[in-house]
Every structure is written in C-alpha cells, then in structure tokens.
Backbone as XML, in Angstrom:
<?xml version="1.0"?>
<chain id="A" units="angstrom">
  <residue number="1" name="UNK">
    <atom name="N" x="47.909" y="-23.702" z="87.334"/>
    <atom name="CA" x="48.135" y="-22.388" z="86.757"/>
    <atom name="C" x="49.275" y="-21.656" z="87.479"/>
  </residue>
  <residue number="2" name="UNK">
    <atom name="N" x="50.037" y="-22.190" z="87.716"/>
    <atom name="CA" x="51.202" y="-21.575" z="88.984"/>
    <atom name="C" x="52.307" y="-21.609" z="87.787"/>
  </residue>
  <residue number="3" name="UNK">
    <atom name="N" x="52.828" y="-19.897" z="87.578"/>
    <atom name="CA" x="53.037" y="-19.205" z="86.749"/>
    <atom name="C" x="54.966" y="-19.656" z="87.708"/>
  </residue>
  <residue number="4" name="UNK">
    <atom name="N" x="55.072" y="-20.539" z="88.306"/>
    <atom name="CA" x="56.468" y="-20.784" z="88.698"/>
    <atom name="C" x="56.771" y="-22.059" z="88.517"/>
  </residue>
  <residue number="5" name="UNK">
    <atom name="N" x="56.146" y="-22.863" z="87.978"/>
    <atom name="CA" x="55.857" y="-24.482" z="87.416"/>
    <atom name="C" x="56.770" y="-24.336" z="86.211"/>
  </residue>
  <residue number="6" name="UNK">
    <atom name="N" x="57.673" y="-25.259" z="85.764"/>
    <atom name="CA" x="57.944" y="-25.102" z="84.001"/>
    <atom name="C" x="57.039" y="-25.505" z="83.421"/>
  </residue>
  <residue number="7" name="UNK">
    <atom name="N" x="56.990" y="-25.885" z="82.006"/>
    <atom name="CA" x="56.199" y="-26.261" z="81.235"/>
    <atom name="C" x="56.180" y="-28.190" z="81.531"/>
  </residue>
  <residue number="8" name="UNK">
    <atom name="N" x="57.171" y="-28.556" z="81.655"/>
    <atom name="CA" x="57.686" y="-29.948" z="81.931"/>
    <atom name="C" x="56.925" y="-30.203" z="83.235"/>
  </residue>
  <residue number="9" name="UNK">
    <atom name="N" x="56.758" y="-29.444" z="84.011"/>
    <atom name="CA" x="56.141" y="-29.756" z="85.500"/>
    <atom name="C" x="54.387" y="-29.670" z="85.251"/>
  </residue>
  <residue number="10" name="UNK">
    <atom name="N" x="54.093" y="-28.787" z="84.182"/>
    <atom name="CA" x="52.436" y="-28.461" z="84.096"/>
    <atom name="C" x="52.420" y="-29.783" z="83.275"/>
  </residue>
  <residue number="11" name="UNK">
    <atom name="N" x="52.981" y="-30.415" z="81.733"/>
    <atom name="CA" x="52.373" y="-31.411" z="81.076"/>
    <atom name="C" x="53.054" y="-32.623" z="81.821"/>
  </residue>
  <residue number="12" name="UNK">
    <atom name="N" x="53.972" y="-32.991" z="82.899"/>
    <atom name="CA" x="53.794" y="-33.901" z="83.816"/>
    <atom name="C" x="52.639" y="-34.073" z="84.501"/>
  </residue>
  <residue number="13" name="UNK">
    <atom name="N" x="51.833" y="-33.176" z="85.042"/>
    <atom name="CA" x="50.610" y="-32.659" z="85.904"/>
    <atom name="C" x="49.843" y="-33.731" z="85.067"/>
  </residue>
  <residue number="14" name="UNK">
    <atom name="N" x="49.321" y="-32.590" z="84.162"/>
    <atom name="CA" x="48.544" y="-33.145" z="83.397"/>
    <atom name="C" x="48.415" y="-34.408" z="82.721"/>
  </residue>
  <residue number="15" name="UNK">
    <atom name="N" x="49.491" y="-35.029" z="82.063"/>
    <atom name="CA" x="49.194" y="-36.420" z="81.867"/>
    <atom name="C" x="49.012" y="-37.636" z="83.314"/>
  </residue>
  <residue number="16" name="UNK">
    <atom name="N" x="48.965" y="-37.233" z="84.089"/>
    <atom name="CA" x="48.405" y="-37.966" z="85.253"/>
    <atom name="C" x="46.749" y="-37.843" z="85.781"/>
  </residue>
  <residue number="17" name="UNK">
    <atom name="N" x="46.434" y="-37.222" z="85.045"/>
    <atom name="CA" x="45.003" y="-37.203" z="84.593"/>
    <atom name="C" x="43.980" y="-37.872" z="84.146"/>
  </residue>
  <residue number="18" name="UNK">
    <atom name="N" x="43.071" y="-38.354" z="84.326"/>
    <atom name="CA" x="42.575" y="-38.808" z="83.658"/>
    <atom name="C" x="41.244" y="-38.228" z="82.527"/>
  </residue>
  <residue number="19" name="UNK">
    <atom name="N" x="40.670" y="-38.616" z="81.559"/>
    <atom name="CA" x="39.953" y="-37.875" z="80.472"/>
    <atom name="C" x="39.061" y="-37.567" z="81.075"/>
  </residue>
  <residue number="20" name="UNK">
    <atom name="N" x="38.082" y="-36.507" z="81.201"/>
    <atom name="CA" x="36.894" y="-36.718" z="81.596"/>
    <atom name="C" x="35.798" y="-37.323" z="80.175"/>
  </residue>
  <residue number="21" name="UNK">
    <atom name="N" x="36.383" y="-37.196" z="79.300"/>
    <atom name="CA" x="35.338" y="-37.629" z="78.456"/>
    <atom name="C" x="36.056" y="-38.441" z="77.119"/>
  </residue>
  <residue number="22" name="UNK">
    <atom name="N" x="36.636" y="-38.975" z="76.220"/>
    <atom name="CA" x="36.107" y="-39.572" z="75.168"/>
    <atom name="C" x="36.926" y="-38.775" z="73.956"/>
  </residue>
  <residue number="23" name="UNK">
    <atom name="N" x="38.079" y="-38.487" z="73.434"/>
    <atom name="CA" x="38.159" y="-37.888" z="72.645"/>
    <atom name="C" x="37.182" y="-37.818" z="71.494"/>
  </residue>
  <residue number="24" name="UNK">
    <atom name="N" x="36.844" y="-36.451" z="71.069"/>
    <atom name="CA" x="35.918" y="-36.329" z="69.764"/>
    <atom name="C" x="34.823" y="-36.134" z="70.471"/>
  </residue>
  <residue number="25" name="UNK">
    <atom name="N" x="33.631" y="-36.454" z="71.671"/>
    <atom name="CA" x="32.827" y="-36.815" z="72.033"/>
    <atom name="C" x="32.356" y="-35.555" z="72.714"/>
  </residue>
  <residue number="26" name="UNK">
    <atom name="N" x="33.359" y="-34.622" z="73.531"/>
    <atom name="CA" x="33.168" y="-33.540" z="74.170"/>
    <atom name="C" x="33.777" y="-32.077" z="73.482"/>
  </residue>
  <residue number="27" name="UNK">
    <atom name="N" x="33.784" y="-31.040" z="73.438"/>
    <atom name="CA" x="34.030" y="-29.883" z="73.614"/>
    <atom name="C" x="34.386" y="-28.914" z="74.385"/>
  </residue>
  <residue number="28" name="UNK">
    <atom name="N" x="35.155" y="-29.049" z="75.422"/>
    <atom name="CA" x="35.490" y="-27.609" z="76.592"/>
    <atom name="C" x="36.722" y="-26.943" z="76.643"/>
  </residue>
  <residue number="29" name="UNK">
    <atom name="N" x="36.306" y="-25.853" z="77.161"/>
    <atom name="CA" x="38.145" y="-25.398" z="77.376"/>
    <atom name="C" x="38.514" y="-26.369" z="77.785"/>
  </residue>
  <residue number="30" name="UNK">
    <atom name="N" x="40.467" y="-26.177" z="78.207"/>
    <atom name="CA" x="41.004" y="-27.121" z="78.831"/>
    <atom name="C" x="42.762" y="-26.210" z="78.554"/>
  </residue>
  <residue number="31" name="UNK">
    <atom name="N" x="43.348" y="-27.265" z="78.885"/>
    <atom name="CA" x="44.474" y="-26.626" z="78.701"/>
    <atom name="C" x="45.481" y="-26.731" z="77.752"/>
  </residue>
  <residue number="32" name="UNK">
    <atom name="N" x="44.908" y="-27.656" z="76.557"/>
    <atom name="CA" x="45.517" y="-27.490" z="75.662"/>
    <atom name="C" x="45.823" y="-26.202" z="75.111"/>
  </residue>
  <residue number="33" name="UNK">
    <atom name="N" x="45.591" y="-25.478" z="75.030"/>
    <atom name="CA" x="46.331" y="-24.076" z="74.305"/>
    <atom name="C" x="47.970" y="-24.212" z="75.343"/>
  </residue>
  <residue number="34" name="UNK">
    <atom name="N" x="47.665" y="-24.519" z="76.807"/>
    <atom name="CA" x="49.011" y="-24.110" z="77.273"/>
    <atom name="C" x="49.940" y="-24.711" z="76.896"/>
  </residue>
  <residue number="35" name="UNK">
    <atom name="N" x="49.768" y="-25.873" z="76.947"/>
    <atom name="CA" x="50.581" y="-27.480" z="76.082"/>
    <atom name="C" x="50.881" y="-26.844" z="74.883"/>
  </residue>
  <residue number="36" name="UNK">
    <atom name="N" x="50.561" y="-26.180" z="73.874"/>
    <atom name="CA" x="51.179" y="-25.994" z="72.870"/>
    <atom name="C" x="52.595" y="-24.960" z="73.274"/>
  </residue>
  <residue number="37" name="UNK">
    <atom name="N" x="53.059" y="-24.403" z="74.517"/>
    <atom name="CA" x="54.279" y="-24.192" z="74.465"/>
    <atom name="C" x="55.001" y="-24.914" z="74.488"/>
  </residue>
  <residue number="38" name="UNK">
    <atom name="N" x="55.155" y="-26.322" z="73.869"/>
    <atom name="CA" x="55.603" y="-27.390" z="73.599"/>
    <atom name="C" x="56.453" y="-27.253" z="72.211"/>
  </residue>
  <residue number="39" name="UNK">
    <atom name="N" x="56.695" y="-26.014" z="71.572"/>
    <atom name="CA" x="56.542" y="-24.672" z="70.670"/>
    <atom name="C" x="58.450" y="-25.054" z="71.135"/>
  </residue>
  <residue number="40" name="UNK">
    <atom name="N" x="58.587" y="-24.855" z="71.954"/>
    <atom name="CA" x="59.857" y="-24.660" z="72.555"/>
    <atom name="C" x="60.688" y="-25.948" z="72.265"/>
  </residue>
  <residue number="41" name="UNK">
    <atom name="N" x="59.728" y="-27.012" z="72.533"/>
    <atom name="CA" x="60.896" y="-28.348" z="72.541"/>
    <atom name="C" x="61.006" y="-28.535" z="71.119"/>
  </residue>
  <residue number="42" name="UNK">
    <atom name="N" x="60.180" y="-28.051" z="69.794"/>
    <atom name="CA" x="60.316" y="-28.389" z="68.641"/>
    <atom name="C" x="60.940" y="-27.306" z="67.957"/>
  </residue>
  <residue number="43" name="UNK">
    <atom name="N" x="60.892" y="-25.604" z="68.417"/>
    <atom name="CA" x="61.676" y="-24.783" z="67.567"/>
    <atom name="C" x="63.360" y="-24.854" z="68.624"/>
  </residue>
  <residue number="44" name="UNK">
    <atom name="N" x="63.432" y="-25.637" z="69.764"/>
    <atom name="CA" x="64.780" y="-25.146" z="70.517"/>
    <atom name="C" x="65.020" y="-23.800" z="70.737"/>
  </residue>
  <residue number="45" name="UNK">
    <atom name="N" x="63.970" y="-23.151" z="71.293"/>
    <atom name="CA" x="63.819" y="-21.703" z="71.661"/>
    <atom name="C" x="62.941" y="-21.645" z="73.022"/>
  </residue>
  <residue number="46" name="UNK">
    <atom name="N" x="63.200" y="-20.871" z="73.518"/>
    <atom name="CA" x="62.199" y="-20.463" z="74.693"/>
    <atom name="C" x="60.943" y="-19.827" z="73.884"/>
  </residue>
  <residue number="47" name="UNK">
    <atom name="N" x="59.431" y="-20.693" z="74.639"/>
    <atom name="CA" x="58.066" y="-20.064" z="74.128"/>
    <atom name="C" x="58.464" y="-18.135" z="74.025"/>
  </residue>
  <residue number="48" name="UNK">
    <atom name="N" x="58.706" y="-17.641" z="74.991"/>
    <atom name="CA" x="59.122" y="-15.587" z="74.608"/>
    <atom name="C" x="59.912" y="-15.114" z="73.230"/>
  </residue>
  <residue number="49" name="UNK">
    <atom name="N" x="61.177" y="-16.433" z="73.087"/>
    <atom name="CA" x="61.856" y="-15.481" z="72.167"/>
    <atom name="C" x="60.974" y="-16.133" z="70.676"/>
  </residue>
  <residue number="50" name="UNK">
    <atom name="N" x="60.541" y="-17.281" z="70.829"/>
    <atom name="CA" x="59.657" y="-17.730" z="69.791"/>
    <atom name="C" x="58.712" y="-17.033" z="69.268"/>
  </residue>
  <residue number="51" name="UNK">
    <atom name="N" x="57.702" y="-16.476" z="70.004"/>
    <atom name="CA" x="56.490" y="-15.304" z="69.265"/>
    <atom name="C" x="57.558" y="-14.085" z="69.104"/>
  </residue>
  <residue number="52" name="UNK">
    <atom name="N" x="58.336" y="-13.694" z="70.222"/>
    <atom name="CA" x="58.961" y="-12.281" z="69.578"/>
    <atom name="C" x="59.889" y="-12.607" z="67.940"/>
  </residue>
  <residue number="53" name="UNK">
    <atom name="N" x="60.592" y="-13.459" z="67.497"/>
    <atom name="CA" x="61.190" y="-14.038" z="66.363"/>
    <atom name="C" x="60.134" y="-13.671" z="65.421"/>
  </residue>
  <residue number="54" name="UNK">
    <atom name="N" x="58.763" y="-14.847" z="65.947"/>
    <atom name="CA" x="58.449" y="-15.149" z="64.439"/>
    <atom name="C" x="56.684" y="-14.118" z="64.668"/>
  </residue>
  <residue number="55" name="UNK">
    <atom name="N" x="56.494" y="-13.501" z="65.744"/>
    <atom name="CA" x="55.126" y="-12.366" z="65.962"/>
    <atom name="C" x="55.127" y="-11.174" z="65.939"/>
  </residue>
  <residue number="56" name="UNK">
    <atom name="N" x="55.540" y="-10.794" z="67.186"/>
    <atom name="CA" x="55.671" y="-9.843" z="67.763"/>
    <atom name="C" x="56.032" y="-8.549" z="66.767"/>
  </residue>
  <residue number="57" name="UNK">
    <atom name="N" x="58.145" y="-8.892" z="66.595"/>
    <atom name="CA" x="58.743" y="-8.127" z="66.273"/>
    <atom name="C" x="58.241" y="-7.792" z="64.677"/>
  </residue>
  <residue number="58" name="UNK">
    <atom name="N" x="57.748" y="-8.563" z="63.990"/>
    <atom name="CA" x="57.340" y="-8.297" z="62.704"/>
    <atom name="C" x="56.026" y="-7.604" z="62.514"/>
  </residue>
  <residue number="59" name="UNK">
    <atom name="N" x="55.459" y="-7.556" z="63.469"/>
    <atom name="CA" x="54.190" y="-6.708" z="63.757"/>
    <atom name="C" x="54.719" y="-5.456" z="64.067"/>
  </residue>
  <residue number="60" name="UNK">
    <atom name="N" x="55.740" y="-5.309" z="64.625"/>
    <atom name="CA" x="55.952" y="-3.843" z="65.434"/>
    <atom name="C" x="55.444" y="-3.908" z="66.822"/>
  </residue>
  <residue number="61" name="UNK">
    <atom name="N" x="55.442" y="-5.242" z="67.363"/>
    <atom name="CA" x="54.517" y="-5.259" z="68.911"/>
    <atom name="C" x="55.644" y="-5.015" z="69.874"/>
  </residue>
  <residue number="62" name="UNK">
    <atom name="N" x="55.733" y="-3.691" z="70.078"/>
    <atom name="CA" x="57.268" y="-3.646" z="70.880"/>
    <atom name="C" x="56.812" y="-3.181" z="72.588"/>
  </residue>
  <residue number="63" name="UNK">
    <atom name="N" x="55.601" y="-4.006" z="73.239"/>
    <atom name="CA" x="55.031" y="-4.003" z="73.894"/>
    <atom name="C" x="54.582" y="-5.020" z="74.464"/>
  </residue>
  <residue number="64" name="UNK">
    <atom name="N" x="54.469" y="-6.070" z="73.983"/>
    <atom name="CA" x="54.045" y="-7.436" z="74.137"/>
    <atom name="C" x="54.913" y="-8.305" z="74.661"/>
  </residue>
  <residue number="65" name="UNK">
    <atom name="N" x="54.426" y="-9.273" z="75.535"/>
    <atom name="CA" x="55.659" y="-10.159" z="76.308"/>
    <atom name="C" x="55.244" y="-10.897" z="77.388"/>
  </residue>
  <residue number="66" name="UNK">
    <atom name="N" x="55.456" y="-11.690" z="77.914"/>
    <atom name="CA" x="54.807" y="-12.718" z="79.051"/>
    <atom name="C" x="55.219" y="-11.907" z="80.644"/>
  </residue>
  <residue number="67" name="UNK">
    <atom name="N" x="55.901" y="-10.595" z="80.712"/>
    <atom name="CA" x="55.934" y="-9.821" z="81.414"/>
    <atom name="C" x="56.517" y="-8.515" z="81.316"/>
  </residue>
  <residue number="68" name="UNK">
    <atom name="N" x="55.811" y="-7.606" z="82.279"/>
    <atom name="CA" x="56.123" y="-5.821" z="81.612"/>
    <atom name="C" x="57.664" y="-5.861" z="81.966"/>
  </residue>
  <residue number="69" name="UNK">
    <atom name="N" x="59.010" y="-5.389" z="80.849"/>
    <atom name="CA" x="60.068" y="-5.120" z="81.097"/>
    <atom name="C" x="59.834" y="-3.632" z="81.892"/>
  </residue>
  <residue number="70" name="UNK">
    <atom name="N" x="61.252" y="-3.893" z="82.569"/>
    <atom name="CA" x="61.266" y="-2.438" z="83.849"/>
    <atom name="C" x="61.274" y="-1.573" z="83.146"/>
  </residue>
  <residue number="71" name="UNK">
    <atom name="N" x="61.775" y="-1.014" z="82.230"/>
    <atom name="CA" x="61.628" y="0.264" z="81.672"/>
    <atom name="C" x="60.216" y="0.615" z="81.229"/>
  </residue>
  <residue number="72" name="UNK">
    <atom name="N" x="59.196" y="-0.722" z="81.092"/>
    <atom name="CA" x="58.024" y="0.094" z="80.850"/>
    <atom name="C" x="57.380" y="-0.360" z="81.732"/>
  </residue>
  <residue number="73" name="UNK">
    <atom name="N" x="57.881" y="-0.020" z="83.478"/>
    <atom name="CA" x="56.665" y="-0.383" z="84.541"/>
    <atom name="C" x="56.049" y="0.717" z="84.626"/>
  </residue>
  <residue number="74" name="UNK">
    <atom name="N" x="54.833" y="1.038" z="84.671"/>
    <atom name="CA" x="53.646" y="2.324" z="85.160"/>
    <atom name="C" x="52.453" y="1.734" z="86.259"/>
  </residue>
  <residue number="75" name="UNK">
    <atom name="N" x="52.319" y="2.694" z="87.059"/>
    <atom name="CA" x="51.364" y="2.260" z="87.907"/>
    <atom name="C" x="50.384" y="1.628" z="87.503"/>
  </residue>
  <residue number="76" name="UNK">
    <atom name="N" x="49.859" y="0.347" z="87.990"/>
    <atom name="CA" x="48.239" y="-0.265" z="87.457"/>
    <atom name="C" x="47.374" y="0.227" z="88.370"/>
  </residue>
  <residue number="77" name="UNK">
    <atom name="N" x="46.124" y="-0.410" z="87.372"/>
    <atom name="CA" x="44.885" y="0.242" z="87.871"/>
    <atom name="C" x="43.801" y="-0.326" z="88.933"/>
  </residue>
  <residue number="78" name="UNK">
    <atom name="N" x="44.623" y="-0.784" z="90.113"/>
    <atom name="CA" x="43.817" y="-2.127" z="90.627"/>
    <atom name="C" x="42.061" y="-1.695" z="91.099"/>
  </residue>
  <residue number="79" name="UNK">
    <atom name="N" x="42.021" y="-0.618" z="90.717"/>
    <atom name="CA" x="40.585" y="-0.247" z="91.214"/>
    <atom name="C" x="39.691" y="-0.965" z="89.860"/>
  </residue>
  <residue number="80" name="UNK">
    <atom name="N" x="40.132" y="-0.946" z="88.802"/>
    <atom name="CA" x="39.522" y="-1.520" z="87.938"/>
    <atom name="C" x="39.356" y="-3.036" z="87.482"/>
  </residue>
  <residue number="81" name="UNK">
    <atom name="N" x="39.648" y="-3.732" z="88.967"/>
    <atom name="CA" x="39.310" y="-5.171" z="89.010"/>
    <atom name="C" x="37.962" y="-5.321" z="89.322"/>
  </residue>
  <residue number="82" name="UNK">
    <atom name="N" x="37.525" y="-6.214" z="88.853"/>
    <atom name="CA" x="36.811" y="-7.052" z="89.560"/>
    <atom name="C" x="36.631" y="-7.263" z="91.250"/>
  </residue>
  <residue number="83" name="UNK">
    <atom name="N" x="35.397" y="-6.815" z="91.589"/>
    <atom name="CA" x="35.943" y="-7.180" z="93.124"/>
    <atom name="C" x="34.627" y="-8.226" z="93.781"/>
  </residue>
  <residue number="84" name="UNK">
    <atom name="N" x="35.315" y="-9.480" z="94.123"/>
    <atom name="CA" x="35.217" y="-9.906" z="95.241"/>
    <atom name="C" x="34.443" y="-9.715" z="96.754"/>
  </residue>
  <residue number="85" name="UNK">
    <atom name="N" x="33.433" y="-9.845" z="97.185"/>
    <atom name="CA" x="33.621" y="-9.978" z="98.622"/>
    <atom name="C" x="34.197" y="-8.613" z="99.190"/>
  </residue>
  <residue number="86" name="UNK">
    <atom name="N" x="34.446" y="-7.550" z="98.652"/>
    <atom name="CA" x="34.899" y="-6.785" z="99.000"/>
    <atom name="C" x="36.752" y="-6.475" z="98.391"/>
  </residue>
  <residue number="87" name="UNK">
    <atom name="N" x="37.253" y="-7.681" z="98.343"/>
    <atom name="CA" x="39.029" y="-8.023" z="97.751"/>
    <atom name="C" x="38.864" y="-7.381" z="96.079"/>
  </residue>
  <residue number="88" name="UNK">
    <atom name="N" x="39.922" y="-7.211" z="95.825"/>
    <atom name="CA" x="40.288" y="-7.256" z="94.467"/>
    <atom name="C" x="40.852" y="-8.621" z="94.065"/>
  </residue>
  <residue number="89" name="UNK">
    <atom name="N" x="40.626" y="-9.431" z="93.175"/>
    <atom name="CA" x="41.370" y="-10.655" z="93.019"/>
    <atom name="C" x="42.762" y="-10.469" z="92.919"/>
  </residue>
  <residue number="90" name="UNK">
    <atom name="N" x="43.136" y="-11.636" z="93.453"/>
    <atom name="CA" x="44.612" y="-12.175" z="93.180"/>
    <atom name="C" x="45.290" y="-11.818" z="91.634"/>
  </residue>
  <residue number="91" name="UNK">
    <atom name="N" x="46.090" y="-10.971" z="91.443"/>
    <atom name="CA" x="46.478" y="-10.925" z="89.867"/>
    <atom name="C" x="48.283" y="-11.799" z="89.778"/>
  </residue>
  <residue number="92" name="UNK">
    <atom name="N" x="48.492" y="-11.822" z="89.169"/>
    <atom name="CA" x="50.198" y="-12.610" z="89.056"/>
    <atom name="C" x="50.726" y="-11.014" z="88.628"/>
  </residue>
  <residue number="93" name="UNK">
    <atom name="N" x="51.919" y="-11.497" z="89.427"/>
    <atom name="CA" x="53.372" y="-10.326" z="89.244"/>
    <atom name="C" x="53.838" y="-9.960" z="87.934"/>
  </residue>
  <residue number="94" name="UNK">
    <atom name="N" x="53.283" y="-9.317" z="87.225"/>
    <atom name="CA" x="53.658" y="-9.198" z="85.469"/>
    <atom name="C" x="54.679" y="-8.628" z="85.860"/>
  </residue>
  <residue number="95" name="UNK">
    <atom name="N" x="55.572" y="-8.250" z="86.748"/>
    <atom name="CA" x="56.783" y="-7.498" z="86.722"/>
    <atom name="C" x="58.008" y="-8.216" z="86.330"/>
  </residue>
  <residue number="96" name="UNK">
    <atom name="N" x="57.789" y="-9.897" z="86.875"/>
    <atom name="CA" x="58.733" y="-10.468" z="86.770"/>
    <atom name="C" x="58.682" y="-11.704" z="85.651"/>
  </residue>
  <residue number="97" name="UNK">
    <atom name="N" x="59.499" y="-11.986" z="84.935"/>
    <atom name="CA" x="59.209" y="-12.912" z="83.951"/>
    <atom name="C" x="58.841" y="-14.112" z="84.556"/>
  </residue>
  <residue number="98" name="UNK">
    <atom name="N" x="58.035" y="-15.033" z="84.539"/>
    <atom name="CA" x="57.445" y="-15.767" z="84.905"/>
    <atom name="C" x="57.930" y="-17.300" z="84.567"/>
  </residue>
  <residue number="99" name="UNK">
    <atom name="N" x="58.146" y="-18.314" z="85.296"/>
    <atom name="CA" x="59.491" y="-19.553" z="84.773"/>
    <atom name="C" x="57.992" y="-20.550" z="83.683"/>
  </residue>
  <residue number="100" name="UNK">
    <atom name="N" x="56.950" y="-20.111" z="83.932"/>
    <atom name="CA" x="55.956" y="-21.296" z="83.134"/>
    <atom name="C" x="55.610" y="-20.072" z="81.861"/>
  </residue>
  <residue number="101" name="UNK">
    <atom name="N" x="55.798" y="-20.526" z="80.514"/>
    <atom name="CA" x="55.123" y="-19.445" z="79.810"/>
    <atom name="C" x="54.070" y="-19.914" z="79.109"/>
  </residue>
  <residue number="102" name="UNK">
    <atom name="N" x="53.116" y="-19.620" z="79.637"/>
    <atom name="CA" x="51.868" y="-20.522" z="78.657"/>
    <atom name="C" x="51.720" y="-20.335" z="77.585"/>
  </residue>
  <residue number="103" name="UNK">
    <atom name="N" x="51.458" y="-21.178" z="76.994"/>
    <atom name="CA" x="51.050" y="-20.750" z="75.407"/>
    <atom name="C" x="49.517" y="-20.580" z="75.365"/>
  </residue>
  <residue number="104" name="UNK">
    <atom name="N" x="48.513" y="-20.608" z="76.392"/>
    <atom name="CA" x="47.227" y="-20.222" z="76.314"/>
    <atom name="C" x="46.880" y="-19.000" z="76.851"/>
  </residue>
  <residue number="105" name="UNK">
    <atom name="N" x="47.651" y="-18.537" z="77.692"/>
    <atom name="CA" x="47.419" y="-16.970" z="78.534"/>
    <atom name="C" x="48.931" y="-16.536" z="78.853"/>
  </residue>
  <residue number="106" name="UNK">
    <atom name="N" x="48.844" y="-15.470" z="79.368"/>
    <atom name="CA" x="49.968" y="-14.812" z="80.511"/>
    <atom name="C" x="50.492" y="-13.541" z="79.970"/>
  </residue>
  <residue number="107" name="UNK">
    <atom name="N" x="50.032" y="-13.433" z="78.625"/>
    <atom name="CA" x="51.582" y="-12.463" z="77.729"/>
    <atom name="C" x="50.567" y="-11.507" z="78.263"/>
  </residue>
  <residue number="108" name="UNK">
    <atom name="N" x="51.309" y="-10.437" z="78.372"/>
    <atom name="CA" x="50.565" y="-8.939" z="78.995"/>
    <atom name="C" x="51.302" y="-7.767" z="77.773"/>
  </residue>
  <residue number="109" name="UNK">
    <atom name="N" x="50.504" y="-6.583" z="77.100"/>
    <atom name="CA" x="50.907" y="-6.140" z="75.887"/>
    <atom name="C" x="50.006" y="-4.628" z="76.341"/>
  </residue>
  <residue number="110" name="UNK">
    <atom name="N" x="50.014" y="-3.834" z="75.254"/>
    <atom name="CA" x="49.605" y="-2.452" z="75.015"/>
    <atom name="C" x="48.424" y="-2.419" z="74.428"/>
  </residue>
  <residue number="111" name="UNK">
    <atom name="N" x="47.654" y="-1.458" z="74.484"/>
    <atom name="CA" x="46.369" y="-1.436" z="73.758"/>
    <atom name="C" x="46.689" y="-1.139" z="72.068"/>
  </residue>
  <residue number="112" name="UNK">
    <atom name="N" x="47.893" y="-0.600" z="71.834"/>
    <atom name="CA" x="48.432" y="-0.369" z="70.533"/>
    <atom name="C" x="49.073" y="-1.637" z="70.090"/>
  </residue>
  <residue number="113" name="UNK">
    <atom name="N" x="49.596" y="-2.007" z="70.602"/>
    <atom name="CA" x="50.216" y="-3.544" z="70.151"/>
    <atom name="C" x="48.944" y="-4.459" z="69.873"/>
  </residue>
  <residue number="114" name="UNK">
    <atom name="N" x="47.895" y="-4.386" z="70.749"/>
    <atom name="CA" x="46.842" y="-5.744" z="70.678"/>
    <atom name="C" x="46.346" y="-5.089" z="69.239"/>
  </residue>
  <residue number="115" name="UNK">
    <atom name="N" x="45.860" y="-3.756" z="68.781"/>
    <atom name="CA" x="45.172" y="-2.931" z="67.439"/>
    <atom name="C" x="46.410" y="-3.753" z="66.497"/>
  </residue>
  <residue number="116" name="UNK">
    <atom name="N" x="47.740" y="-3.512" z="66.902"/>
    <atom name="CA" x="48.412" y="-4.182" z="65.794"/>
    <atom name="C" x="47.971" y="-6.073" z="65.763"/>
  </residue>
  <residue number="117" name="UNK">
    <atom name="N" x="47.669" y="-6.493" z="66.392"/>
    <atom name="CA" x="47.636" y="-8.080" z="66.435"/>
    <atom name="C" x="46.693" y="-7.932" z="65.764"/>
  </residue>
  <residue number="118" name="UNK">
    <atom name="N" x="45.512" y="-7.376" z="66.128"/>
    <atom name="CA" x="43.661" y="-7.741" z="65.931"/>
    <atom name="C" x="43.905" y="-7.024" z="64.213"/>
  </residue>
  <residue number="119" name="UNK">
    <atom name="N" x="44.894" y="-6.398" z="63.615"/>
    <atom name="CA" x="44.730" y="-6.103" z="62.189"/>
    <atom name="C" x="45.962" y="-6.762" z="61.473"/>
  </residue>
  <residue number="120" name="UNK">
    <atom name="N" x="46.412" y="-7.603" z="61.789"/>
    <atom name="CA" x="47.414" y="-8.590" z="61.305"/>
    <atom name="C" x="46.694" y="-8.695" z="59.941"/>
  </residue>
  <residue number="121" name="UNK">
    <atom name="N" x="47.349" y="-8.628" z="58.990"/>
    <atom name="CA" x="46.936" y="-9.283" z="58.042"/>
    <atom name="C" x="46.941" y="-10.974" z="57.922"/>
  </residue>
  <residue number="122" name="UNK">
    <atom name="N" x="45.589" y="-11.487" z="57.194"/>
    <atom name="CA" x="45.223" y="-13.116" z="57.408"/>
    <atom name="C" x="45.500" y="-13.618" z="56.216"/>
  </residue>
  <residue number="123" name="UNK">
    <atom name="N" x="46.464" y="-13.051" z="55.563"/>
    <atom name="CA" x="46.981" y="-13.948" z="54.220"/>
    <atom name="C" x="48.215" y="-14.094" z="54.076"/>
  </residue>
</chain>
C-alpha cells in the first residue's frame, strides 16, 4: 500500500504471489480494485486525468482527486481519528500527489462532490 510504489511496482509485487485459494472457489477483498488502474495502460492516460475526463468533471466534482490541490488545503481534523493506544493512526500526505494511484482507494473529495457521485444518475 505504499502510496510511492508505481502501479508497475504494486502488480510486479503482486504477481509474485501466490493464490491463496482457487479461482471461483473463494470470495475476499484483495487488491484487485487497485490493479484496475491498469485503466492507464489501456486509455494512455494517467489513472487522475482518466476519472477527471470521463467522472469527475462531468459530474461537477470539482473537488475530487487522488490529492487535495494547494489552493484547497484547510486544516484537518486529526482529533477525529480513530485512536490507537493512545496515537492517532498513520494517515498518507493527501497534500502531495501521490506516484501510485490506486484504482481501489486514495482519491480524497468533498462532502458535496461525494452527494454528487452517490446521485449520479444509473442509466
């Protein structure tokens, strides 16, 4: 999950793996969702400008992105983690664009942008 890996370095990782189970046979997360930024080697786009092209910008999600641009940094709320042992967990630097862009997690967005995703129209 090391958000400084390319995508080429995570599905190298990973195919050195072996299955734990049986295709068809099991059900679990895993990391296929991230593997699908594989998005990139078939549109010849970077996974970011790919959802902003064909998601984002047609939604109006002018908030959304695999990290907060500087003009919209605002203080976070680290009291509202999760805590640990006493720690707040480890969070990743949304400040800076990040060289791995997953296609299963990472994009960080607005509570108005996600209302625009979650009412996308499904036709």
């Amino acid at each position: 999950m090391d958000r400084g890996q390319s995508l080429a370095e995570l599905v190298t990782k990973l195919a050195k793996l072996p299955l734990a189970n049986h295709p068809g046979e099991v059900w679990e997360y895993s990391m296929s969702v991230d593997v699908l930024g594989v998005i990139e080697v078939v549109s010849e786009m970077e996974l970011d400008r790919f959802i902003a092209e064909r998601i984002t910008k047609r939604l109006g999600m002018t908030s959304t992105d695999f990290y907060v641009h500087e003009a919209r940094h605002r203080p976070s709320c680290p009291g509202a983690a999760r805590r640990r042992r006493g720690k707040p967990p480890a969070l990743p630097d949304v400040t800076q664009k990040p060289r791995w862009l997953s296609g299963g997690g990472g994009m960080v967005s607005s509570a108005a942008d996600y209302l625009r995703f979650s009412a996308m129209p499904t036709e």
